[in-house]
N, CA, C and O of each residue as an XYZ file, in Angstrom:
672
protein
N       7.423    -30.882     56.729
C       6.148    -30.674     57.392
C       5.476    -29.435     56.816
O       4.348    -29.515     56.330
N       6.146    -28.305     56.864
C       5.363    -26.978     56.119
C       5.514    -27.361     54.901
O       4.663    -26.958     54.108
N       6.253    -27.950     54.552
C       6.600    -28.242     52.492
C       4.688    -28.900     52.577
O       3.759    -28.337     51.998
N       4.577    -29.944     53.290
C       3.654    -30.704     53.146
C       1.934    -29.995     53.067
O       0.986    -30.144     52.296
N       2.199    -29.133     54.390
C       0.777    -28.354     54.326
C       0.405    -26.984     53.152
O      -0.627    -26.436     52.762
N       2.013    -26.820     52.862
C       1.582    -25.812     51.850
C       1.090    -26.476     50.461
O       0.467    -25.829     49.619
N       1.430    -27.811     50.318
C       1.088    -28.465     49.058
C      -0.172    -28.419     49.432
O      -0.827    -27.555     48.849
N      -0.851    -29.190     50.370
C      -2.118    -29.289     50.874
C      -2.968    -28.249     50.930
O      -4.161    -28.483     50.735
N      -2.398    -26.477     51.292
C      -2.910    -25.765     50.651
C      -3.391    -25.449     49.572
O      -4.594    -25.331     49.337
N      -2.623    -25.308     48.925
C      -2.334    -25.158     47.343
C      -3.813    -26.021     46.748
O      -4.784    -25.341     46.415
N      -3.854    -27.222     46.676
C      -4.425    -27.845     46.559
C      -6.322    -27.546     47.008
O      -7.338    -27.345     46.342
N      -6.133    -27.617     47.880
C      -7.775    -26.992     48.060
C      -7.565    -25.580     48.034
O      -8.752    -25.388     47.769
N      -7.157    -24.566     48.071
C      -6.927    -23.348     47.000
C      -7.431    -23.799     45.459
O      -8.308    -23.162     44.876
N      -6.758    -24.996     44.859
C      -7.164    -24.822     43.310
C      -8.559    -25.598     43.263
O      -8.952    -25.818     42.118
N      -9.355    -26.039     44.266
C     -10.513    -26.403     44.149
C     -11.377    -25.580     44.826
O     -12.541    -25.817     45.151
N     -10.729    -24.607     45.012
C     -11.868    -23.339     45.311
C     -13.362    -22.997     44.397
O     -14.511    -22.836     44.809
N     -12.692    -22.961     42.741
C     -13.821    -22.813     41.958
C     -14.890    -23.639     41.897
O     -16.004    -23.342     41.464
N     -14.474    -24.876     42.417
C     -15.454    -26.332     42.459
C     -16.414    -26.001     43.663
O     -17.608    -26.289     43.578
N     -15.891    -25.393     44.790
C     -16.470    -25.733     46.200
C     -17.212    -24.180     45.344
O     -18.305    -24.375     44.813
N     -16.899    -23.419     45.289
C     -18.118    -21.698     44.590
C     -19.241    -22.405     44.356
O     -20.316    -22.431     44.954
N     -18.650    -23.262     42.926
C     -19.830    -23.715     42.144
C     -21.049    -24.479     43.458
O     -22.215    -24.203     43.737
N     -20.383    -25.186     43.830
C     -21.225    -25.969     44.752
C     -22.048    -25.207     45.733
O     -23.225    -25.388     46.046
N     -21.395    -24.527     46.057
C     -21.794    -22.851     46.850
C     -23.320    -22.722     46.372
O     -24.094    -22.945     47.303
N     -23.720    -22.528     45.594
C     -24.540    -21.782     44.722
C     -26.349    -22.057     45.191
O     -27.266    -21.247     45.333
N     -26.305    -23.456     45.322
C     -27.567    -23.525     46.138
C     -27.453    -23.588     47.539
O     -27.110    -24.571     48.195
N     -27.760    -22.487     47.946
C     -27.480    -21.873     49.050
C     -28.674    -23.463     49.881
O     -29.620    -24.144     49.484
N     -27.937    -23.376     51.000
C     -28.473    -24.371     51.872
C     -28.571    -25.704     52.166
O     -28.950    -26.373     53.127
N     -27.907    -26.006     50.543
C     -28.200    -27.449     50.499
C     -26.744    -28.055     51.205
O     -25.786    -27.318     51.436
N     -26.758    -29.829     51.563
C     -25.105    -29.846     51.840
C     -24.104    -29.398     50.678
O     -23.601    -28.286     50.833
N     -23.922    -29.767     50.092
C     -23.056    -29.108     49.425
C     -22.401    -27.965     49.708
O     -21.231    -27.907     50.088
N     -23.411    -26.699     49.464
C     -22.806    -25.447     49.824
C     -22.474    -25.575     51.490
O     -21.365    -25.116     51.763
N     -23.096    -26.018     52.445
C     -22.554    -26.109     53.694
C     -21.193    -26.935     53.712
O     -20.493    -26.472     54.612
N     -20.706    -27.736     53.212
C     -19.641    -28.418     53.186
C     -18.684    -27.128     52.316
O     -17.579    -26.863     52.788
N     -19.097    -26.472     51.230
C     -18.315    -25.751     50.335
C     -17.838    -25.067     51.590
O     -16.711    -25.322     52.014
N     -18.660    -24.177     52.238
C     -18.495    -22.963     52.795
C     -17.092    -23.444     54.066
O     -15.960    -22.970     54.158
N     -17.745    -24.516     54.876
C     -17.057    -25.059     55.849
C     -15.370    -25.394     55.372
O     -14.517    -25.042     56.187
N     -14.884    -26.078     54.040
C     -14.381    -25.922     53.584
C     -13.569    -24.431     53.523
O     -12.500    -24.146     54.063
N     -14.456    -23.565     52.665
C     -13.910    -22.268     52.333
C     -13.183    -21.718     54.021
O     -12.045    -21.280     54.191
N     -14.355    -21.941     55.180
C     -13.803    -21.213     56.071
C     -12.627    -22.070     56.464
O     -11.677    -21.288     56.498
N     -12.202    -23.279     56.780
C     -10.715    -23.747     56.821
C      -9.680    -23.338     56.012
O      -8.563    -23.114     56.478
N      -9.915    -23.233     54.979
C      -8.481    -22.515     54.167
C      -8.602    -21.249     54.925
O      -7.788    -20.892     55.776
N      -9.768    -20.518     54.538
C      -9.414    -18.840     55.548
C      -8.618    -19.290     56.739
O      -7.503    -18.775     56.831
N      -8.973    -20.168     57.690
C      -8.316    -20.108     58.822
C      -6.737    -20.603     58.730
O      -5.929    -20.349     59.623
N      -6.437    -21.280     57.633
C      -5.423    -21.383     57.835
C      -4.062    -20.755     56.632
O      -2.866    -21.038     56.570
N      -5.094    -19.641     55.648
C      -4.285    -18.652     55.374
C      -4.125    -17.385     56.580
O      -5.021    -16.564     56.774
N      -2.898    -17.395     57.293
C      -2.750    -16.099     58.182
C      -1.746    -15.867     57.741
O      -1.385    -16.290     56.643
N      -0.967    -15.045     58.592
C       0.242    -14.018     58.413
C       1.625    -14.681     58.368
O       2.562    -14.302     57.665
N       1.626    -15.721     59.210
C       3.057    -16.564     59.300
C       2.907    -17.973     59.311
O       1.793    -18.431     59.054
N       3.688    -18.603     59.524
C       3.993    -20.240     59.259
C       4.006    -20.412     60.812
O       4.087    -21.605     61.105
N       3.947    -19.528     61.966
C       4.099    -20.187     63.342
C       2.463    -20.053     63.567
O       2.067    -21.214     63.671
N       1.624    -19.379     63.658
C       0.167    -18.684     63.674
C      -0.341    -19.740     62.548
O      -1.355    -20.304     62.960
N       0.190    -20.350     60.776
C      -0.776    -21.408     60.670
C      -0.063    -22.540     61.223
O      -1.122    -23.165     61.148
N       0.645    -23.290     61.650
C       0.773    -24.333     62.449
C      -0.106    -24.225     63.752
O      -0.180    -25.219     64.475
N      -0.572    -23.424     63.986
C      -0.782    -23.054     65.820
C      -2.585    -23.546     65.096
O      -3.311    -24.305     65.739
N      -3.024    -22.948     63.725
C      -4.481    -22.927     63.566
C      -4.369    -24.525     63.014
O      -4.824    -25.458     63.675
N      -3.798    -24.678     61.900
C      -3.564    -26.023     61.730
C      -3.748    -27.218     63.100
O      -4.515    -28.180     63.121
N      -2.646    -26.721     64.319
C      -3.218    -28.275     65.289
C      -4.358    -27.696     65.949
O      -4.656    -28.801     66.402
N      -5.278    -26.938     66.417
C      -6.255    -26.376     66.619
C      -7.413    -26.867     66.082
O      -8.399    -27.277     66.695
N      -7.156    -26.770     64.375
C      -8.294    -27.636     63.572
C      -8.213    -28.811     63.876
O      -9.281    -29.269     64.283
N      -6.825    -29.965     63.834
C      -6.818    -31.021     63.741
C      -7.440    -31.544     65.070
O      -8.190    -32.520     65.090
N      -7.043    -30.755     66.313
C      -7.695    -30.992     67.733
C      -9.122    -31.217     67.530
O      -9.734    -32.219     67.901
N      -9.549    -30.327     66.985
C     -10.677    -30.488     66.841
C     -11.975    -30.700     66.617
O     -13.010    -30.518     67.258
N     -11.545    -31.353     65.003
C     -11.616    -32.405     64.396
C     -11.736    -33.661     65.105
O     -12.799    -34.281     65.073
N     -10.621    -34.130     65.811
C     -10.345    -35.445     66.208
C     -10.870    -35.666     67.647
O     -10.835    -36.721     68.279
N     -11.420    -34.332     68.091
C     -11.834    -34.268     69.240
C     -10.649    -34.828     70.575
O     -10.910    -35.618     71.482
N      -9.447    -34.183     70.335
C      -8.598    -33.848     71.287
C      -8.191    -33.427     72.391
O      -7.066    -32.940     72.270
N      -8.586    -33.386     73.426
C      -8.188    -32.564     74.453
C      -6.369    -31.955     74.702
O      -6.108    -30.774     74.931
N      -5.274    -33.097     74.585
C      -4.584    -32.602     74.787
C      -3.284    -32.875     73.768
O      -3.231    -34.065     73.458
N      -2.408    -32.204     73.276
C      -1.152    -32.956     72.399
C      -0.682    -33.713     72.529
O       0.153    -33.970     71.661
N      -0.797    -34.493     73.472
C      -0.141    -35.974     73.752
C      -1.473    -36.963     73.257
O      -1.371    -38.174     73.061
N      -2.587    -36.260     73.120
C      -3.670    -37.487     72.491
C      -3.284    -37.790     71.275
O      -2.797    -36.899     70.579
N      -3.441    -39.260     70.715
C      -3.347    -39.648     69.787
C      -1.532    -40.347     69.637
O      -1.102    -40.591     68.510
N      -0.979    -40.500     70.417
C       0.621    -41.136     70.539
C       0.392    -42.312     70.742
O      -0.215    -42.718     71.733
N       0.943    -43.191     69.630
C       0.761    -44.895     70.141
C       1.855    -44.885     71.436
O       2.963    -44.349     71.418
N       1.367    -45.474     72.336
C       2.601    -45.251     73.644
C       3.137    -46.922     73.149
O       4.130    -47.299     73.771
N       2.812    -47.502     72.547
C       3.804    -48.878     72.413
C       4.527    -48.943     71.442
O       4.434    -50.004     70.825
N       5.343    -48.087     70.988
C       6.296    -47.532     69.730
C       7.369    -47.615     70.818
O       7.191    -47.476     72.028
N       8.723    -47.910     70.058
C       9.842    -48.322     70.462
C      10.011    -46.680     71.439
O       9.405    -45.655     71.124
N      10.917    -46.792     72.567
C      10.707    -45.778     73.372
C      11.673    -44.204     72.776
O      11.716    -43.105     73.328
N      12.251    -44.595     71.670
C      12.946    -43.294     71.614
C      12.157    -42.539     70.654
O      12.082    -41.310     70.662
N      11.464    -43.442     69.678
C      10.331    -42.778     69.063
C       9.509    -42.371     69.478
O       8.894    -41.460     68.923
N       9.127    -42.935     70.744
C       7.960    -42.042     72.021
C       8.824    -41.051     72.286
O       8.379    -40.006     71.811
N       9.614    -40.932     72.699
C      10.306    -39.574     73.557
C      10.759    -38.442     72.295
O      11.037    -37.260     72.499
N      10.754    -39.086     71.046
C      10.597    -37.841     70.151
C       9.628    -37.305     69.909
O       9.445    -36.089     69.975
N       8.778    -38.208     69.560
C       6.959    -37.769     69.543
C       6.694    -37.114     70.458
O       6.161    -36.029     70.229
N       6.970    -37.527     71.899
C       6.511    -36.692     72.696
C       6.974    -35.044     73.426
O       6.545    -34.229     74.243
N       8.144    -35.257     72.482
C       8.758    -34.163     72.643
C       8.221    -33.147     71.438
O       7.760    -32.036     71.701
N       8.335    -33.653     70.117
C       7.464    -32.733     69.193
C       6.442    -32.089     69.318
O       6.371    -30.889     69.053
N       5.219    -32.991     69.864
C       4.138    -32.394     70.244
C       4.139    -31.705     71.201
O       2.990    -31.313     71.409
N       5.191    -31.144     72.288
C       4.679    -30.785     73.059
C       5.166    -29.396     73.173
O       4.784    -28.591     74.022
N       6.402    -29.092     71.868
C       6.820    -28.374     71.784
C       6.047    -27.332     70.848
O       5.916    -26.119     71.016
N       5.514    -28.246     69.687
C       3.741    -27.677     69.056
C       3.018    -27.495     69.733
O       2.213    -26.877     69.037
N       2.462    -27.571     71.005
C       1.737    -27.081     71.589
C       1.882    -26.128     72.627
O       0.935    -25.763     73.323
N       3.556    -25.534     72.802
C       3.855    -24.843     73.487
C       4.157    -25.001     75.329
O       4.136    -24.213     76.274
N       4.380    -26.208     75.188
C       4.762    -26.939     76.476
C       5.790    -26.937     76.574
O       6.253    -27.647     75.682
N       6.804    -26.391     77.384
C       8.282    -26.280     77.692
C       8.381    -27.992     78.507
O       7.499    -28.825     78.715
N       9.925    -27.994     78.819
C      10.584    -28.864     79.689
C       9.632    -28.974     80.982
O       9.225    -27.867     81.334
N       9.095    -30.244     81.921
C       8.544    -30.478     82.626
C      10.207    -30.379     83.982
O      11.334    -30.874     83.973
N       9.656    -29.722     84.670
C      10.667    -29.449     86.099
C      10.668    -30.705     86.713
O       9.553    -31.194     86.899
N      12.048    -31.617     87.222
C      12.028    -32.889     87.536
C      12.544    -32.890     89.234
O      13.332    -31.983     89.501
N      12.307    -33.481     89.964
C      12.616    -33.559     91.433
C      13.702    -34.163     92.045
O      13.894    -35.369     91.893
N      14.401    -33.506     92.689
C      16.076    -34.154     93.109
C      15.764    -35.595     93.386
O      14.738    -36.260     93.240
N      16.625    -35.792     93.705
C      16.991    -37.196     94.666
C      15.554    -38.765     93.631
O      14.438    -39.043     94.070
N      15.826    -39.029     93.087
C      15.379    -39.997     92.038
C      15.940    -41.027     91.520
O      17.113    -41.073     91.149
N      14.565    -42.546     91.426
C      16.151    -43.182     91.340
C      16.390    -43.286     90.742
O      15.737    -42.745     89.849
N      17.732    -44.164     90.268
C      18.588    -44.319     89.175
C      17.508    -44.784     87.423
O      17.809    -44.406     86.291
N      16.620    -45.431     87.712
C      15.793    -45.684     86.834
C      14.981    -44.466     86.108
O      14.990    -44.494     84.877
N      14.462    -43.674     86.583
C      14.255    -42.044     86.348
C      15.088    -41.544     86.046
O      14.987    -40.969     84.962
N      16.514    -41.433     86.844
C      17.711    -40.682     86.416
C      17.842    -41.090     84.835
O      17.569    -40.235     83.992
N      18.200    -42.209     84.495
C      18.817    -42.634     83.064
C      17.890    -42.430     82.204
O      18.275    -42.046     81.101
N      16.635    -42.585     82.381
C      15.149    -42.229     81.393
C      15.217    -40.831     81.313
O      15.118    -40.331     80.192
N      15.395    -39.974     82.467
C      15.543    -38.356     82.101
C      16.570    -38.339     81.392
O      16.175    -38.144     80.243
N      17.895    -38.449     81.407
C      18.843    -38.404     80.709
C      18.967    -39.226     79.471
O      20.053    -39.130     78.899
N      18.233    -39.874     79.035
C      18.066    -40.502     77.643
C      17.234    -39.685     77.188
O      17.470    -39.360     76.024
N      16.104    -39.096     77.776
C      14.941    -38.426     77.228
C      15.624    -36.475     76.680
O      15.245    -35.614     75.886
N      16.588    -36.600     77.534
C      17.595    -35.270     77.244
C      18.286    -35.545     75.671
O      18.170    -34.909     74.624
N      19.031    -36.754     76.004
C      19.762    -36.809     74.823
C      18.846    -36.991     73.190
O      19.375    -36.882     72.083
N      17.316    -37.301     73.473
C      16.441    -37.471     72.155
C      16.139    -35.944     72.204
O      15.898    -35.621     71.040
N      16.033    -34.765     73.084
C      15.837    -33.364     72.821
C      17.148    -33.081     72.487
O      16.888    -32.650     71.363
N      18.240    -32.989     72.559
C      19.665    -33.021     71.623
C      19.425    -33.286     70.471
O      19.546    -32.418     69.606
N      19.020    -34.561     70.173
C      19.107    -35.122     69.049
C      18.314    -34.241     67.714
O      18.749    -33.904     66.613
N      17.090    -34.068     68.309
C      16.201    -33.337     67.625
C      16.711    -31.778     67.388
O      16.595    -31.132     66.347
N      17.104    -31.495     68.213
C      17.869    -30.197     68.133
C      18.832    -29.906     67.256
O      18.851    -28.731     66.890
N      20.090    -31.022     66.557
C      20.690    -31.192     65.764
C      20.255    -32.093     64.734
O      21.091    -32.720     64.082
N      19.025    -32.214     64.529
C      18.458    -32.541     63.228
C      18.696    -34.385     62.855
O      18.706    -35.013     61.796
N      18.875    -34.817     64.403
C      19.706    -36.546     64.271
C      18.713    -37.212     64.415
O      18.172    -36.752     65.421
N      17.871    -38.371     63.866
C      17.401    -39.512     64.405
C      17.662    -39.838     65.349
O      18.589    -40.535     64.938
N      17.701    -40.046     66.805
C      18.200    -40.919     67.936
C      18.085    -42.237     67.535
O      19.140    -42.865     67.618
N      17.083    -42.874     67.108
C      17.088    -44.347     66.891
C      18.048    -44.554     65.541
O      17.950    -45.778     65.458
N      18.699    -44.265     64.701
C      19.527    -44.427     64.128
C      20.674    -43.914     64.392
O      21.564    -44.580     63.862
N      21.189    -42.733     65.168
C      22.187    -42.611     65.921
C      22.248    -43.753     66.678
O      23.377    -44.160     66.400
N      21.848    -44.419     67.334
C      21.876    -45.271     68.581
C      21.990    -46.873     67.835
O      22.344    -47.848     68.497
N      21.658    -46.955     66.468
C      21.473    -48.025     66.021
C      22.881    -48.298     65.251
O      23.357    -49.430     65.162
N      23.540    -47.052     64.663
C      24.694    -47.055     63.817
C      25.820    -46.853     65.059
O      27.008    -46.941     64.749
N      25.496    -46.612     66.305
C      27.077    -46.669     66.896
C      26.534    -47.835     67.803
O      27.167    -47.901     68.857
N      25.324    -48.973     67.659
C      25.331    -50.216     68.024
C      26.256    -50.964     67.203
O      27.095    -51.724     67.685
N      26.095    -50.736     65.858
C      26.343    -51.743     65.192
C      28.201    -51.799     64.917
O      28.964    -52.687     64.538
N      28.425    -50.009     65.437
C      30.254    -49.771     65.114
C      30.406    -51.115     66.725
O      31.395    -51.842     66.624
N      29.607    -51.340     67.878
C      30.000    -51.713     68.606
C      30.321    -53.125     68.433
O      31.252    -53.811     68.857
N      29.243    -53.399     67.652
C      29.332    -55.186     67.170
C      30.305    -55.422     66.775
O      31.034    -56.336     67.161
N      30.617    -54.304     65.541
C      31.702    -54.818     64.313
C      33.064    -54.716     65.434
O      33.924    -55.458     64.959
N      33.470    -54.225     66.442
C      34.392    -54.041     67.157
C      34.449    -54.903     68.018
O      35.130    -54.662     69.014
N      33.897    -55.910     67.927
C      34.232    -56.660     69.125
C      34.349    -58.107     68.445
O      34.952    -59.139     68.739
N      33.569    -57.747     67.487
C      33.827    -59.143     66.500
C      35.732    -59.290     66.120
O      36.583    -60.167     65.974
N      35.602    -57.760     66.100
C      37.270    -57.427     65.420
C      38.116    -58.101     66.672
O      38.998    -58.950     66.543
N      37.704    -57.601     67.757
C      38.665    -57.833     69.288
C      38.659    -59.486     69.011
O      39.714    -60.102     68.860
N      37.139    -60.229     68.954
C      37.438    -61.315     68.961
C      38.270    -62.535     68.037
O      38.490    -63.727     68.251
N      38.679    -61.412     66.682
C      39.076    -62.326     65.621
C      40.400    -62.173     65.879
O      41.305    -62.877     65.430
N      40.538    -60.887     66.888
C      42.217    -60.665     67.035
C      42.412    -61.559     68.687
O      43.603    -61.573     68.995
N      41.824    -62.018     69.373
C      42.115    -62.866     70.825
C      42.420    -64.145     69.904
O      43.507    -64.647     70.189
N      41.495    -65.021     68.517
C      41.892    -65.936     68.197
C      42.985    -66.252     67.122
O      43.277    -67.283     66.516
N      43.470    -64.994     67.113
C      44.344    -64.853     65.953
C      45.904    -65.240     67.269
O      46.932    -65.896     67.100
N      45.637    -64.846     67.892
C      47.108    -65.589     69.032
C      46.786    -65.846     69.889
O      46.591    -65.184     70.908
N      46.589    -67.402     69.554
C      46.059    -68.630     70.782
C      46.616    -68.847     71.607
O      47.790    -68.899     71.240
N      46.486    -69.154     73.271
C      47.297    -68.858     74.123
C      47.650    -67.632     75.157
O      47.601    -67.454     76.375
N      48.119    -66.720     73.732
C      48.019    -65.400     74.524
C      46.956    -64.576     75.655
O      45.919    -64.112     75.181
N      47.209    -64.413     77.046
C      46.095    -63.937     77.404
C      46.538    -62.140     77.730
O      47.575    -61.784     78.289
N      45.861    -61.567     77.409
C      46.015    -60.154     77.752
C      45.373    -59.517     78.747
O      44.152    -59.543     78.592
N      45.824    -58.830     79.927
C      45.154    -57.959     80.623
C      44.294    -56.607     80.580
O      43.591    -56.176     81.494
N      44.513    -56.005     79.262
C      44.168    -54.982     78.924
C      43.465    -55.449     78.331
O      43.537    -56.444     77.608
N      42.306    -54.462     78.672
C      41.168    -54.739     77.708
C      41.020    -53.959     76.145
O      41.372    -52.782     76.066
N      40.691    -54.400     75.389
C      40.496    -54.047     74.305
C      39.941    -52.352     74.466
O      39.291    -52.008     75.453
N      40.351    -51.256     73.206
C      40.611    -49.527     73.447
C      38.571    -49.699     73.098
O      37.956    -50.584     72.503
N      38.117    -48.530     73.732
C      36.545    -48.530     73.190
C      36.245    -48.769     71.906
O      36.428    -48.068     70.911
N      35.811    -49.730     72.017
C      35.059    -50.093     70.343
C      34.251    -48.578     70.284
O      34.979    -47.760     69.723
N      33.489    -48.235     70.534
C      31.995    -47.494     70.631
C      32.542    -45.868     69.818
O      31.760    -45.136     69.212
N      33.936    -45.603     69.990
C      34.859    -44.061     70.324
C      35.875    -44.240     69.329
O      36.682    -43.402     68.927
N      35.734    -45.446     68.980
C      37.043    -45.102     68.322
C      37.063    -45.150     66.259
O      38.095    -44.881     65.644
């Protein structure tokens, strides 16, 4: 993400001399676009990488005519990609953890606690939807296994259930 905007810097930085030139007849669009231009790079050369991210979504807000960091989230994206998105942005915009209310039901409960485990995830640098997709698939391959081993001795019935596919 900063790799990205500093290229993007860089870049209209080296077309600075183009937007001057254009500069030159004062008034016309051109130089109003040059200048407007010029003043976005100013704003988003500052002192640190937290101060230009902060001017960076500021511009983009406002630009896009934004009111809030959650504008602009497709909400019909698979839900763990919402709950990362919505956790990114809100952490770019300086929105802490929302305070949740006891006694809730179980349907809230497991959505807060899934929505915990995608702020984990992000925290240790994991995809959730590919975490969640690669210990789906250890689950498949494990049960396919359980099942090739129930038909491997016909007859036999066992009480114990097969050790966690998911853990092991």
């Amino acid at each position: 993400m900063i790799v990205r905007r500093l290229i993007v810097l860089g870049a209209a930085l080296t077309a600075l001399p183009t937007m001057a030139a254009c500069g030159k007849d004062s008034g016309s669009k051109s130089a109003d676009a040059a200048r407007s231009d010029v003043q976005r790079i100013v704003d988003l050369v500052t002192k640190d990488v937290a101060e230009v991210e902060r001017n960076w979504e500021r511009l983009k807000a406002a630009e896009k005519g934004r009111s809030s960091v959650m504008d602009g989230i497709p909400l019909a994206q698979p839900a763990l990609a919402l709950a990362e998105k919505a956790q990114s942005r809100a952490q770019r915009g300086g929105v802490g953890p929302i305070p949740r209310p006891a006694d809730l039901p179980a349907e809230i409960e497991i959505g807060d606690a899934l929505f915990a485990l995608v702020a984990l995830s992000r925290e240790r640098g994991v995809d959730p939807e590919e975490a969640l997709r690669a210990t789906s698939r250890r689950f498949v391959a494990a049960v396919r296994e359980a099942e090739r081993a129930i038909l491997a001795k016909p007859g036999e019935v066992t009480s114990d259930p097969p050790a966690d596919p998911v853990t092991r």
